[in-house]
PDB file of N, H, CA, C and O in Angstrom:
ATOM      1  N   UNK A   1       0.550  36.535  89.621  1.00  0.00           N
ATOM      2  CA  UNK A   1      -0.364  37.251  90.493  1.00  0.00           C
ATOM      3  C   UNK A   1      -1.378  36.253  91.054  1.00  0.00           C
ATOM      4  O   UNK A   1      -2.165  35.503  90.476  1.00  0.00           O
ATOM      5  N   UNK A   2      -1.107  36.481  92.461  1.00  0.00           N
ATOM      6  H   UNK A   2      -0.468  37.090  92.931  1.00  0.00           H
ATOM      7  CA  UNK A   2      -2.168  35.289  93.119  1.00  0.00           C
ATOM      8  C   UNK A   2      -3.396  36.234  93.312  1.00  0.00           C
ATOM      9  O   UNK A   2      -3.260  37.449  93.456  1.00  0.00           O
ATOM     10  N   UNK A   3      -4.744  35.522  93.304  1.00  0.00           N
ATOM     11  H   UNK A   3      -4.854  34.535  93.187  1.00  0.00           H
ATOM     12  CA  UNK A   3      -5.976  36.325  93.188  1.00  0.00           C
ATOM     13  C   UNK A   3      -6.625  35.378  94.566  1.00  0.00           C
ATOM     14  O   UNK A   3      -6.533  34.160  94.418  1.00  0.00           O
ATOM     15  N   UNK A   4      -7.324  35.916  95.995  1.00  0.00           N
ATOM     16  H   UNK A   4      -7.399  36.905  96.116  1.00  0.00           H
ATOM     17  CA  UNK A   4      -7.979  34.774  96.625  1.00  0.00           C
ATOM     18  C   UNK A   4      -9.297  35.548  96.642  1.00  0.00           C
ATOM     19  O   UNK A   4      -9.398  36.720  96.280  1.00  0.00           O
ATOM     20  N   UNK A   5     -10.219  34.848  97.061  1.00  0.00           N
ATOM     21  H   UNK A   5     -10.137  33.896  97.355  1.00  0.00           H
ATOM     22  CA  UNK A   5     -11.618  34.624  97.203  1.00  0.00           C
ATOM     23  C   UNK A   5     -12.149  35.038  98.521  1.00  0.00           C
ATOM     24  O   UNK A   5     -11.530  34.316  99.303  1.00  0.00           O
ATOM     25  N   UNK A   6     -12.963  35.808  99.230  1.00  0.00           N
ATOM     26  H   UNK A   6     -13.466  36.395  98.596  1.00  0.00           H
ATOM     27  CA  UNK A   6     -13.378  35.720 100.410  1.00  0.00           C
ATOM     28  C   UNK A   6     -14.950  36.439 100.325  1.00  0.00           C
ATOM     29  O   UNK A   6     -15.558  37.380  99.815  1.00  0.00           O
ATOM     30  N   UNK A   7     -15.130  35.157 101.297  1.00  0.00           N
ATOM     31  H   UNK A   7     -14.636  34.393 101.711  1.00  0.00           H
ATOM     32  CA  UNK A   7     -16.640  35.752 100.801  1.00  0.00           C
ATOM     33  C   UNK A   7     -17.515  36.744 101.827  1.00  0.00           C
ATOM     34  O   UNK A   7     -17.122  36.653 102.990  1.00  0.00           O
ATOM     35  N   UNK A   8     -18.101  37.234 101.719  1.00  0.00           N
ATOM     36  H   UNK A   8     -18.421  37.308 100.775  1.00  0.00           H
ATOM     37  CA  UNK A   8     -18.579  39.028 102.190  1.00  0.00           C
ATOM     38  C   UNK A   8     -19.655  38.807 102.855  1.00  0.00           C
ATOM     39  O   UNK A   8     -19.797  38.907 104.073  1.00  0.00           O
ATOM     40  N   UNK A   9     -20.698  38.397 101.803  1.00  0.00           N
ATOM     41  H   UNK A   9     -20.583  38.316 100.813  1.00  0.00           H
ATOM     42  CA  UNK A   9     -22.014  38.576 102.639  1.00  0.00           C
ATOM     43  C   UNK A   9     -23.533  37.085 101.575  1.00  0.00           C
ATOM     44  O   UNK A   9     -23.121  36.896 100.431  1.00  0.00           O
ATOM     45  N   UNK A  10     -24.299  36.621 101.734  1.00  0.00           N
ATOM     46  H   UNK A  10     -24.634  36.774 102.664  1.00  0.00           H
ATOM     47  CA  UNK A  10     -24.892  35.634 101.444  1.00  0.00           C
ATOM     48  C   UNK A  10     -26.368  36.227 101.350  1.00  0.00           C
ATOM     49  O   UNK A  10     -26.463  37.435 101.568  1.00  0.00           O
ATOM     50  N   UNK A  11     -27.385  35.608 101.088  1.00  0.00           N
ATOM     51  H   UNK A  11     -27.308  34.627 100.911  1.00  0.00           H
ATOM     52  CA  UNK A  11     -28.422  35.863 101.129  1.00  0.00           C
ATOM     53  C   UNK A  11     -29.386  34.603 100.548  1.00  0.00           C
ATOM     54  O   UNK A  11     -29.299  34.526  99.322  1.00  0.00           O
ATOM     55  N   UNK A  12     -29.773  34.169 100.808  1.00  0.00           N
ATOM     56  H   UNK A  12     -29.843  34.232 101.803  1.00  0.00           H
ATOM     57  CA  UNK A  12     -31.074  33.199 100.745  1.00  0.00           C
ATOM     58  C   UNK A  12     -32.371  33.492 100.310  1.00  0.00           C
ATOM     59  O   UNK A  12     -33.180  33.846 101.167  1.00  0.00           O
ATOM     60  N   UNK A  13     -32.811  33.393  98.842  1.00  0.00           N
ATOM     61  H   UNK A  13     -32.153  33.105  98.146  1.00  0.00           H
ATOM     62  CA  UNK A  13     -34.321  33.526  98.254  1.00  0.00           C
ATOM     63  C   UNK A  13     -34.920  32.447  98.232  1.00  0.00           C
ATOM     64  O   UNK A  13     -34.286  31.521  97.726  1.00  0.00           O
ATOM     65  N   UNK A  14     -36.268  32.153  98.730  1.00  0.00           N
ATOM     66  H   UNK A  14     -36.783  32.905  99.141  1.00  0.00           H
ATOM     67  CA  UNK A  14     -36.899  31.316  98.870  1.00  0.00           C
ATOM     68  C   UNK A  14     -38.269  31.403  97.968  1.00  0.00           C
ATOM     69  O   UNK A  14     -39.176  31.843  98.674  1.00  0.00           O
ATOM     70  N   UNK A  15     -38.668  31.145  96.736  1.00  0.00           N
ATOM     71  H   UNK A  15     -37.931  30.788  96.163  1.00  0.00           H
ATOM     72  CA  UNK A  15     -39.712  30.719  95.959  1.00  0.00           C
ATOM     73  C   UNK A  15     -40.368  30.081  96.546  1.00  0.00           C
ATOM     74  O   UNK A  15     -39.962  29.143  97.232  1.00  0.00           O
ATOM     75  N   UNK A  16     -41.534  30.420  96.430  1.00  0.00           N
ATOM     76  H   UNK A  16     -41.864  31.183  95.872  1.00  0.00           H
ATOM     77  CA  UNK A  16     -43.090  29.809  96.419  1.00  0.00           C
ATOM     78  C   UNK A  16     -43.989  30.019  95.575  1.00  0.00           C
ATOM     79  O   UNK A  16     -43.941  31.072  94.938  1.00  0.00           O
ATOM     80  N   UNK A  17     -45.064  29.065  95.338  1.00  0.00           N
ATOM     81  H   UNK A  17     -45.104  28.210  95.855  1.00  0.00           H
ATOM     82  CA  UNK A  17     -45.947  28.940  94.343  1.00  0.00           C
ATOM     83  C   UNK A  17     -47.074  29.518  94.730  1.00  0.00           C
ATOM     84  O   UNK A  17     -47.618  28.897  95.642  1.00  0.00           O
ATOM     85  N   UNK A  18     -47.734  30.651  94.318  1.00  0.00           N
ATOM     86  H   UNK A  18     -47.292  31.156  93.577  1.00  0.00           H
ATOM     87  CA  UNK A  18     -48.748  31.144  95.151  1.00  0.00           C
ATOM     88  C   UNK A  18     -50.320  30.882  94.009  1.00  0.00           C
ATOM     89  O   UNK A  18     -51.370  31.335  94.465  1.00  0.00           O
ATOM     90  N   UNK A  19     -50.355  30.450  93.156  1.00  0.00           N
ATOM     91  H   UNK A  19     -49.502  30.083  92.786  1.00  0.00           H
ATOM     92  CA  UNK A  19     -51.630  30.362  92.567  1.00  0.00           C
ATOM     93  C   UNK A  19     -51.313  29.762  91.080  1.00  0.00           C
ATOM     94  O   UNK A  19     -50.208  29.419  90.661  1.00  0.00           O
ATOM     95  N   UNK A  20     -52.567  29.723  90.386  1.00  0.00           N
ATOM     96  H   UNK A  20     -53.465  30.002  90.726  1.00  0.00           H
ATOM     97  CA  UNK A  20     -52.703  30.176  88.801  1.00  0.00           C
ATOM     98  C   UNK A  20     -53.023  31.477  88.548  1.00  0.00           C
ATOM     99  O   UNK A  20     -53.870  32.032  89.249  1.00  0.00           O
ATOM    100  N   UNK A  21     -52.470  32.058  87.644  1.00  0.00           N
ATOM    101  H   UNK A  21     -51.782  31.608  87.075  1.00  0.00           H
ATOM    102  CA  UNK A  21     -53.147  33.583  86.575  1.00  0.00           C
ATOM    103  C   UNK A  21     -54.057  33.027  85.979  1.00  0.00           C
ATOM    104  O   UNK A  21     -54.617  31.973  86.279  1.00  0.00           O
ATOM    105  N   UNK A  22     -54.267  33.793  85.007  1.00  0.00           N
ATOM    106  H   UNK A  22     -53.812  34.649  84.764  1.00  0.00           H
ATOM    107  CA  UNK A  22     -56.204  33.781  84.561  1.00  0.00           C
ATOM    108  C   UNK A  22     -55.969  32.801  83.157  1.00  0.00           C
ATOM    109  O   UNK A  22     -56.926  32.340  82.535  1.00  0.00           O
ATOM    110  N   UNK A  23     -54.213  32.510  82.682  1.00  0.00           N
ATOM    111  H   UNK A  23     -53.436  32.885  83.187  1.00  0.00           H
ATOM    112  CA  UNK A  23     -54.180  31.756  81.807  1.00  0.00           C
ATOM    113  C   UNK A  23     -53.737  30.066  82.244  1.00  0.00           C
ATOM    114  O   UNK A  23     -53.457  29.040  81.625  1.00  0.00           O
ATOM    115  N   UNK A  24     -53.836  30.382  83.330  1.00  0.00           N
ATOM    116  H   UNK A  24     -54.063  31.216  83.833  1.00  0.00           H
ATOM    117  CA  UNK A  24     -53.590  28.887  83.965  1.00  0.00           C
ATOM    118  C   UNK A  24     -52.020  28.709  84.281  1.00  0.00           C
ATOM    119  O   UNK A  24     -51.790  27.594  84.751  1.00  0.00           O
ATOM    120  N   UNK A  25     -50.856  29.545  84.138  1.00  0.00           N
ATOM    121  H   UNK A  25     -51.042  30.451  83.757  1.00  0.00           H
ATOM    122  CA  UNK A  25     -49.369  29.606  84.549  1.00  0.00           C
ATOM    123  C   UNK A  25     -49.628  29.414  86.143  1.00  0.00           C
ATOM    124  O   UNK A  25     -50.597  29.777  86.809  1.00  0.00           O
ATOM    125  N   UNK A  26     -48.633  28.834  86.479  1.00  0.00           N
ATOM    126  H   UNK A  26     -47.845  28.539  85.939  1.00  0.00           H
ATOM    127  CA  UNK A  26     -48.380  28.961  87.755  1.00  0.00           C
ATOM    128  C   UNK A  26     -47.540  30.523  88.640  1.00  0.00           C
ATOM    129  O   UNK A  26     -46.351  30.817  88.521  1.00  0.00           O
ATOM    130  N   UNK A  27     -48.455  31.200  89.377  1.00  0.00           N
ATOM    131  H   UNK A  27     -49.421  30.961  89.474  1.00  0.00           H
ATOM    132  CA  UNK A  27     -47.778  32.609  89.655  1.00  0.00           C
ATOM    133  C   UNK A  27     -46.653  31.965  91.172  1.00  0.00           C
ATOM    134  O   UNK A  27     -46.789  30.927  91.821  1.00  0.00           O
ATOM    135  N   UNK A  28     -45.498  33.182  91.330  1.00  0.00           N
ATOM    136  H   UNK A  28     -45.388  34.024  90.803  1.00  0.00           H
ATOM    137  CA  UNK A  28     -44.897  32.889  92.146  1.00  0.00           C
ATOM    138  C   UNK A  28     -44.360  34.215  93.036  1.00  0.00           C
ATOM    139  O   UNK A  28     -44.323  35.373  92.620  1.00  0.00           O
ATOM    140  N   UNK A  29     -44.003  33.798  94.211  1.00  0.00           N
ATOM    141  H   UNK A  29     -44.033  32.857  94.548  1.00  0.00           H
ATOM    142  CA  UNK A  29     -43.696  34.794  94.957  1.00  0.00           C
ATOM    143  C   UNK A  29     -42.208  35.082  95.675  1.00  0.00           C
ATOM    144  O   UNK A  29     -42.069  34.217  96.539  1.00  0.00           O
ATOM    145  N   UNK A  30     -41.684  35.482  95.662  1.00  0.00           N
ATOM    146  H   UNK A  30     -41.796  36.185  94.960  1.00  0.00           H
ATOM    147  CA  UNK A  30     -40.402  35.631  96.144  1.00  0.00           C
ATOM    148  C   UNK A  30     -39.944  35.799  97.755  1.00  0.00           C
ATOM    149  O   UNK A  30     -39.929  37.002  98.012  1.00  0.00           O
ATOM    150  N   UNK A  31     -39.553  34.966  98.958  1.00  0.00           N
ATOM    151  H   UNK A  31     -39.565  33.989  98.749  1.00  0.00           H
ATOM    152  CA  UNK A  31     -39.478  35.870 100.345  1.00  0.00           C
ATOM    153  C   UNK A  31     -37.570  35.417 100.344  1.00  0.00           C
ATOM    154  O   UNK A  31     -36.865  34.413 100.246  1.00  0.00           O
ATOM    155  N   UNK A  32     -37.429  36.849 100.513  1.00  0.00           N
ATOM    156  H   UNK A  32     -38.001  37.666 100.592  1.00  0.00           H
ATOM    157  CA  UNK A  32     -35.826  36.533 101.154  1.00  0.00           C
ATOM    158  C   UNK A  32     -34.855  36.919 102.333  1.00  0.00           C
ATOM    159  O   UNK A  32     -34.936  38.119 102.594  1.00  0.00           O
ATOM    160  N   UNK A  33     -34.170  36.388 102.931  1.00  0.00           N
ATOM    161  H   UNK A  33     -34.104  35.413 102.718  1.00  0.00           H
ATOM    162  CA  UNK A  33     -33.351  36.277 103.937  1.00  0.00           C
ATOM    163  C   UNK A  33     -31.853  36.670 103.859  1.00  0.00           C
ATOM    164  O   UNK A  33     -30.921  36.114 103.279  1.00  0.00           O
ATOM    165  N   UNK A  34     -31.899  37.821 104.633  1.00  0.00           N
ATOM    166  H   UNK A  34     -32.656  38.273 105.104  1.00  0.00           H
ATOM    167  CA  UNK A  34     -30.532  38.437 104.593  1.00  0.00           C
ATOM    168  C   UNK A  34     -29.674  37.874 106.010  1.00  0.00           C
ATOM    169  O   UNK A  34     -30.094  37.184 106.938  1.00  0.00           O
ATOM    170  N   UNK A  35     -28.535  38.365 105.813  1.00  0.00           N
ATOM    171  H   UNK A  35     -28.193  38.927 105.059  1.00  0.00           H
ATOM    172  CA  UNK A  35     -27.262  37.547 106.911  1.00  0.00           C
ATOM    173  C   UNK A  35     -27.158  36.321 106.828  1.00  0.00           C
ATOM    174  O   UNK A  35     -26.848  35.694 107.841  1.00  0.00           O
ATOM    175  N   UNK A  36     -27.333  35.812 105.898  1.00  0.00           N
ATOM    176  H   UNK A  36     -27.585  36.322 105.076  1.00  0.00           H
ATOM    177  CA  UNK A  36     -27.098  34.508 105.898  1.00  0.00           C
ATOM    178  C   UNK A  36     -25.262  34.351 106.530  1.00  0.00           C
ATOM    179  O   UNK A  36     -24.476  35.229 106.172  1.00  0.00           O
ATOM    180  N   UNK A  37     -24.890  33.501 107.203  1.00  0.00           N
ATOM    181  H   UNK A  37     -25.529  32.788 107.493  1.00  0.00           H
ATOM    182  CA  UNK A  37     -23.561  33.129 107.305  1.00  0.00           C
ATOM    183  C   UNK A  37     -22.705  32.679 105.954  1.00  0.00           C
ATOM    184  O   UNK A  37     -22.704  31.545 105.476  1.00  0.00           O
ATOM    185  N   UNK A  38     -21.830  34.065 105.346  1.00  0.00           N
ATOM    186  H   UNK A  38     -21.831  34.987 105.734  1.00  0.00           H
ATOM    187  CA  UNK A  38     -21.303  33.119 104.196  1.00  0.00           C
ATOM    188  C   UNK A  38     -20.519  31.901 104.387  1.00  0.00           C
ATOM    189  O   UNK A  38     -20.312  31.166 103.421  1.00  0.00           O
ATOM    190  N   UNK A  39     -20.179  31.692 105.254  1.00  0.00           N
ATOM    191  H   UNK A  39     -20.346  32.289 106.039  1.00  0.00           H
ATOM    192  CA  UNK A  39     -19.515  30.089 105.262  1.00  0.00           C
ATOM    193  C   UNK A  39     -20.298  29.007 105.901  1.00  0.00           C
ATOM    194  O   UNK A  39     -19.817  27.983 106.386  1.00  0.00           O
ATOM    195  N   UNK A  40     -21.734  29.378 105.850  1.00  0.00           N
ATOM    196  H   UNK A  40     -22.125  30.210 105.456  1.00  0.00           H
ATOM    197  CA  UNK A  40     -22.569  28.432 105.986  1.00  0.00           C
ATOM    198  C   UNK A  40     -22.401  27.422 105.162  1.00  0.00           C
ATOM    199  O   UNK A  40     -22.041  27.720 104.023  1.00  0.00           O
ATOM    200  N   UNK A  41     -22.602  25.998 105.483  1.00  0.00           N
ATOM    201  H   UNK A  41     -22.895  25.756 106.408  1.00  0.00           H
ATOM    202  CA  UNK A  41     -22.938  24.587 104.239  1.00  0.00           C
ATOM    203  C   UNK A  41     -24.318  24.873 103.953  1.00  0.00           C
ATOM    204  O   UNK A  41     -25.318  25.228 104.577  1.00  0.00           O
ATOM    205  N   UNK A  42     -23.904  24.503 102.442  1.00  0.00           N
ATOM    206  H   UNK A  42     -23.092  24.215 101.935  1.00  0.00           H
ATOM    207  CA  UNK A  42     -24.989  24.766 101.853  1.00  0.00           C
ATOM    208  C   UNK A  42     -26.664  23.783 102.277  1.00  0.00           C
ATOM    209  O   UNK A  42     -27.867  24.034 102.334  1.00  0.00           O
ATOM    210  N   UNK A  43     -25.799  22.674 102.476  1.00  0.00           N
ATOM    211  H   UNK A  43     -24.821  22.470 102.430  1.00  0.00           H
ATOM    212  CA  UNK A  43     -26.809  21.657 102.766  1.00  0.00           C
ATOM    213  C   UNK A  43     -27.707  22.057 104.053  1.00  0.00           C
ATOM    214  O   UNK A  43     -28.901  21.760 104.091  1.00  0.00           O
ATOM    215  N   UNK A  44     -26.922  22.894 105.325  1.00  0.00           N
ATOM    216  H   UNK A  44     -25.952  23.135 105.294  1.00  0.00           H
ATOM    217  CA  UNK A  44     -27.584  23.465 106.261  1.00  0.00           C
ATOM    218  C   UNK A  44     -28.186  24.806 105.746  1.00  0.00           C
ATOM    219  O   UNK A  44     -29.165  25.144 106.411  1.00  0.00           O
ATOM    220  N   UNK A  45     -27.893  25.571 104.841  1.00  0.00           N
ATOM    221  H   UNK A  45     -27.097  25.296 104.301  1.00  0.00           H
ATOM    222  CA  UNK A  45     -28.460  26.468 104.037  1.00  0.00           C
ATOM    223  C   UNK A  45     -29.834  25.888 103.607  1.00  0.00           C
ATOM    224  O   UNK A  45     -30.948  26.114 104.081  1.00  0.00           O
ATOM    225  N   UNK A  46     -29.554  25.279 102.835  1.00  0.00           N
ATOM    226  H   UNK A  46     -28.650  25.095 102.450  1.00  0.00           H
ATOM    227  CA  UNK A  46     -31.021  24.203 102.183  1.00  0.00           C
ATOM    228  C   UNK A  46     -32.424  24.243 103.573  1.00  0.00           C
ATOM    229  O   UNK A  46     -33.461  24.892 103.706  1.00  0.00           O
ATOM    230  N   UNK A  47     -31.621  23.027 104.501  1.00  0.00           N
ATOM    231  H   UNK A  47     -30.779  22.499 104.393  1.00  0.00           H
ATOM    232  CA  UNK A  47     -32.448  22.950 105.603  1.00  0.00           C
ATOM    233  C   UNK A  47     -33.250  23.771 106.455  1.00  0.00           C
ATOM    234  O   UNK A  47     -34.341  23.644 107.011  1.00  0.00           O
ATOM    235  N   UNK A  48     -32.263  24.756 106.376  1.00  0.00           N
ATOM    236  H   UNK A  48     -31.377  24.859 105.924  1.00  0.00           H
ATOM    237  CA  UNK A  48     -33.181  25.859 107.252  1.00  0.00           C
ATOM    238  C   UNK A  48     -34.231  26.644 106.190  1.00  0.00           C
ATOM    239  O   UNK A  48     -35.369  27.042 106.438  1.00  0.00           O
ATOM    240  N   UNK A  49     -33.475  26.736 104.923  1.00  0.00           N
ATOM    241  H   UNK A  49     -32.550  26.412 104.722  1.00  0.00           H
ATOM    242  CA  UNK A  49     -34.648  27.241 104.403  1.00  0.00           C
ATOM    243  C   UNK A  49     -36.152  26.522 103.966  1.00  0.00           C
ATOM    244  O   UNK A  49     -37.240  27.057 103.752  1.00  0.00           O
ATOM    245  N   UNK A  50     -35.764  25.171 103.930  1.00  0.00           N
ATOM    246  H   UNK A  50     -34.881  24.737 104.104  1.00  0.00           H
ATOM    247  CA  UNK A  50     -36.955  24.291 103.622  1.00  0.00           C
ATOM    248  C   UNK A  50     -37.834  24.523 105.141  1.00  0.00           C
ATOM    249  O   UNK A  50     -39.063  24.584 105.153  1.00  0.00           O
ATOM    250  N   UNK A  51     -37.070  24.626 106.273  1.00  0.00           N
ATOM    251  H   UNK A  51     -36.071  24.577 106.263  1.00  0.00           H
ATOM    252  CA  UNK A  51     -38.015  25.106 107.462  1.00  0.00           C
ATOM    253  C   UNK A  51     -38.537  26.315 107.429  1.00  0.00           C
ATOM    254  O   UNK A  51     -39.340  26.677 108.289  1.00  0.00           O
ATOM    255  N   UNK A  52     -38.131  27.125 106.392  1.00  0.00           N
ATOM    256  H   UNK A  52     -37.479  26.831 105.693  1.00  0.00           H
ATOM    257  CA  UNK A  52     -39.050  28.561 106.919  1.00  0.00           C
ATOM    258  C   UNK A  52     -39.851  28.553 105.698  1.00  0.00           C
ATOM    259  O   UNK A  52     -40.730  29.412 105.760  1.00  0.00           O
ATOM    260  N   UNK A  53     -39.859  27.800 104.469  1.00  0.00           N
ATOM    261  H   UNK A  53     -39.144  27.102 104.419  1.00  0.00           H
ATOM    262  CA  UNK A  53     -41.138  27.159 103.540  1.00  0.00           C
ATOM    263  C   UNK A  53     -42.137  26.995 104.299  1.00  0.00           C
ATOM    264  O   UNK A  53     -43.129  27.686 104.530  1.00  0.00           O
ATOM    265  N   UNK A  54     -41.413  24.997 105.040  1.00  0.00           N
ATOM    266  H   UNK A  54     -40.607  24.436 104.852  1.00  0.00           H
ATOM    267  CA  UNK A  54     -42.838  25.011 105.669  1.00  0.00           C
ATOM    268  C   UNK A  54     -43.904  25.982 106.628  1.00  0.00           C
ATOM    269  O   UNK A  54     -45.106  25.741 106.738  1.00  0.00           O
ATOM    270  N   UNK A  55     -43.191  27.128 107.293  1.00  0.00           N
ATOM    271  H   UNK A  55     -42.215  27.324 107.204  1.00  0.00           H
ATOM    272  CA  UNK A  55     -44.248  27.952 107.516  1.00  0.00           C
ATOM    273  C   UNK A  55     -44.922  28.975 106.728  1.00  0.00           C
ATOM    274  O   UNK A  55     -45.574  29.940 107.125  1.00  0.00           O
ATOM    275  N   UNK A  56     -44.661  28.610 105.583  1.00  0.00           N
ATOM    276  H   UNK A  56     -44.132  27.825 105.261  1.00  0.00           H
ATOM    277  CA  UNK A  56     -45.607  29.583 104.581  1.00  0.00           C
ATOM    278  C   UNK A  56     -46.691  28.924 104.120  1.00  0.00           C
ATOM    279  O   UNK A  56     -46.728  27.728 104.410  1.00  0.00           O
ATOM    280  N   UNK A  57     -47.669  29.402 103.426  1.00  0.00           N
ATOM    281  H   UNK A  57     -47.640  30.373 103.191  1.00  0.00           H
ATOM    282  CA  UNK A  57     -49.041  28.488 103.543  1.00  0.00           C
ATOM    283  C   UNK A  57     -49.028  27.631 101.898  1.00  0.00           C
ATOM    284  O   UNK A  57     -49.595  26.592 101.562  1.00  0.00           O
ATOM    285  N   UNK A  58     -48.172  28.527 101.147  1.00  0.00           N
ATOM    286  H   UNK A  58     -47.711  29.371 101.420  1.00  0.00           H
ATOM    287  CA  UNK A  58     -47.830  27.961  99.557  1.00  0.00           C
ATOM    288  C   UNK A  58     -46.786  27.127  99.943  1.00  0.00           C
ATOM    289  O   UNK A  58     -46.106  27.313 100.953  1.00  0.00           O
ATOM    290  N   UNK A  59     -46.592  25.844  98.843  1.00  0.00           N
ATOM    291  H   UNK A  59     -47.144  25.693  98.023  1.00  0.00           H
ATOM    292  CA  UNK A  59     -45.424  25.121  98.453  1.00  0.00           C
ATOM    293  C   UNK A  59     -44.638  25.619  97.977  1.00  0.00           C
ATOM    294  O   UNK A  59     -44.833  26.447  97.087  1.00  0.00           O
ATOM    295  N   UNK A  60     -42.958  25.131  98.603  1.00  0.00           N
ATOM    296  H   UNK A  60     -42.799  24.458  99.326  1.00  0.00           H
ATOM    297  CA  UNK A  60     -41.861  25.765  97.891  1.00  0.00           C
ATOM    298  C   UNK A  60     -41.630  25.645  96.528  1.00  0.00           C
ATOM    299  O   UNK A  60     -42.168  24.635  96.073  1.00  0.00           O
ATOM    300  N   UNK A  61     -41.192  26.124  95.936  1.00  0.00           N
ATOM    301  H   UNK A  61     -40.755  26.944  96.305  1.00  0.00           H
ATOM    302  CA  UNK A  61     -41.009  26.238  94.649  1.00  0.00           C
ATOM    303  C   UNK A  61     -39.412  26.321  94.276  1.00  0.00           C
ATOM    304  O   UNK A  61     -39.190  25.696  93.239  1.00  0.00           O
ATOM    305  N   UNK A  62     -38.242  26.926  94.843  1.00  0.00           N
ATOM    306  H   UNK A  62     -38.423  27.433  95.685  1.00  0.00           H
ATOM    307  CA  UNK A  62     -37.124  26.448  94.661  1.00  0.00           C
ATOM    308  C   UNK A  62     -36.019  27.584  96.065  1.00  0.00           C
ATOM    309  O   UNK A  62     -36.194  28.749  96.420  1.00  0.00           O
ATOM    310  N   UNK A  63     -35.299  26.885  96.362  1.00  0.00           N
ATOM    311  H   UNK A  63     -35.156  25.938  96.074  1.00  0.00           H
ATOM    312  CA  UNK A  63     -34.584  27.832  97.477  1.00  0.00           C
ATOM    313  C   UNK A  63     -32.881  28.253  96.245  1.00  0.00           C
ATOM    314  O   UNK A  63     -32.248  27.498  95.508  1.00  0.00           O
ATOM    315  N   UNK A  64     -32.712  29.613  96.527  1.00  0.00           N
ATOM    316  H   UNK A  64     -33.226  30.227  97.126  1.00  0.00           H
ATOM    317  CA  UNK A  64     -31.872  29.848  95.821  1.00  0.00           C
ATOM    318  C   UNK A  64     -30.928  31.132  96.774  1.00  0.00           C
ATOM    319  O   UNK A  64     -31.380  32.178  97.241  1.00  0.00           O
ATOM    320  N   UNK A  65     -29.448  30.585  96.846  1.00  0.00           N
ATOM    321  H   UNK A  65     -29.081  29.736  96.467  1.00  0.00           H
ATOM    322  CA  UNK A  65     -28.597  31.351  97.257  1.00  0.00           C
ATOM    323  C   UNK A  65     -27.803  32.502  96.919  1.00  0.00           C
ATOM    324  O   UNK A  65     -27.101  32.115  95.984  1.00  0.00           O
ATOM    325  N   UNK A  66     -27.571  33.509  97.125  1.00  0.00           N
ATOM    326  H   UNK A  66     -28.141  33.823  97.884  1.00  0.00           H
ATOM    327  CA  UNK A  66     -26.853  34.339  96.634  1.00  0.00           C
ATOM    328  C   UNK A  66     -25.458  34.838  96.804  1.00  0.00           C
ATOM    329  O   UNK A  66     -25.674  35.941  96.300  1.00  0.00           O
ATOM    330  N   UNK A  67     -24.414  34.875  97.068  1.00  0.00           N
ATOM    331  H   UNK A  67     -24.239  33.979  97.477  1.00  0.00           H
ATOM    332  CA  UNK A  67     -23.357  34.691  97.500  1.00  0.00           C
ATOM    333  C   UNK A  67     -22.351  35.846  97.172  1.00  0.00           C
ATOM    334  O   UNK A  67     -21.434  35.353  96.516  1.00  0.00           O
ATOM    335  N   UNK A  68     -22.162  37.155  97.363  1.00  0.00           N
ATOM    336  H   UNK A  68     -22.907  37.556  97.896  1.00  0.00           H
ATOM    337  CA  UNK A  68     -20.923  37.852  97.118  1.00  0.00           C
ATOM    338  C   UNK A  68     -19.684  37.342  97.980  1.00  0.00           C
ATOM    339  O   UNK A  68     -19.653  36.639  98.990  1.00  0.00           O
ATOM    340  N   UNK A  69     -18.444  38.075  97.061  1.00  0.00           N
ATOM    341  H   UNK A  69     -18.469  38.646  96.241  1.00  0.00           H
ATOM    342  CA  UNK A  69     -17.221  37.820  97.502  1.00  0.00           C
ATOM    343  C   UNK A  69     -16.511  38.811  97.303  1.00  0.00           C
ATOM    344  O   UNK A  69     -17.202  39.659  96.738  1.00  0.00           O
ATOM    345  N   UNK A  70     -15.421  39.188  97.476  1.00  0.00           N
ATOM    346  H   UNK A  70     -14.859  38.500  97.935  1.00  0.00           H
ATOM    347  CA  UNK A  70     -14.332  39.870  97.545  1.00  0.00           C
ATOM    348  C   UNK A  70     -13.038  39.902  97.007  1.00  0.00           C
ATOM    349  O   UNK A  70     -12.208  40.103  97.894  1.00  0.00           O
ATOM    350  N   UNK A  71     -12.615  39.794  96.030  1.00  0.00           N
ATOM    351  H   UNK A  71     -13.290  39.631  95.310  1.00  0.00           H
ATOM    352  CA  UNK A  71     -11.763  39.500  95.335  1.00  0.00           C
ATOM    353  C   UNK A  71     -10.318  40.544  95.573  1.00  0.00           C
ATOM    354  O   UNK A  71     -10.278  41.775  95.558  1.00  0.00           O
ATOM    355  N   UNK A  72      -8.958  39.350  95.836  1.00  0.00           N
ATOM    356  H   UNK A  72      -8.990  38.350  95.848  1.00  0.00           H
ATOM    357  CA  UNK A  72      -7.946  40.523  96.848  1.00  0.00           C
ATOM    358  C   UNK A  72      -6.714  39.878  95.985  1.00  0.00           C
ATOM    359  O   UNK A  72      -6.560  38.673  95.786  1.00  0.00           O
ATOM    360  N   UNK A  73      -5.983  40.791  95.577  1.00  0.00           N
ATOM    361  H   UNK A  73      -6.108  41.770  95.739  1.00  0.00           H
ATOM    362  CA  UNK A  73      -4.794  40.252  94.963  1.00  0.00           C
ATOM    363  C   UNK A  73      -3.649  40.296  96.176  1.00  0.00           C
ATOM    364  O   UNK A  73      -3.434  41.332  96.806  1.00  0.00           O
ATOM    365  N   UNK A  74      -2.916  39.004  96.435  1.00  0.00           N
ATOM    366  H   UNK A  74      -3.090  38.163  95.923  1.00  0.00           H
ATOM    367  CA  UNK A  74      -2.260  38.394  97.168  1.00  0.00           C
ATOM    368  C   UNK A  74      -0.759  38.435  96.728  1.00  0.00           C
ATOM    369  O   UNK A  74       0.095  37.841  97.387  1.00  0.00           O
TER     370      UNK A  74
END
């Protein structure tokens, strides 16, 4: 049984660091981006999201992808 892969739909979370709490942790905030192109490269994934960081007024904190797929027996 052949099993293939196709991927559906993507999504892009982008972390930022928005302060300290009252114990001194670093707090964080979450903004995310839907439609991502799933057969986007990741590396152009990366890029664009490090561009929509820099317009936030906090430092990024980590860009993280999300990726469903579709799983189809062949």
């Amino acid at each position: 049984m052949a099993v293939e892969k196709y991927p559906v739909r993507s999504t892009v979370t982008i972390q930022v660091e928005t302060g300290l709490d009252g114990q001194g942790n670093p707090t964080f905030r979450n903004r995310t981006y839907n439609n991502v192109k799933p057969t986007a490269d990741y590396a152009d994934v990366y890029s664009v999201a490090e561009g929509l960081a820099s317009l936030q007024i906090y430092p990024l904190a980590f860009v993280q992808l999300n990726e469903q797929s579709q799983l189809l027996e062949m």
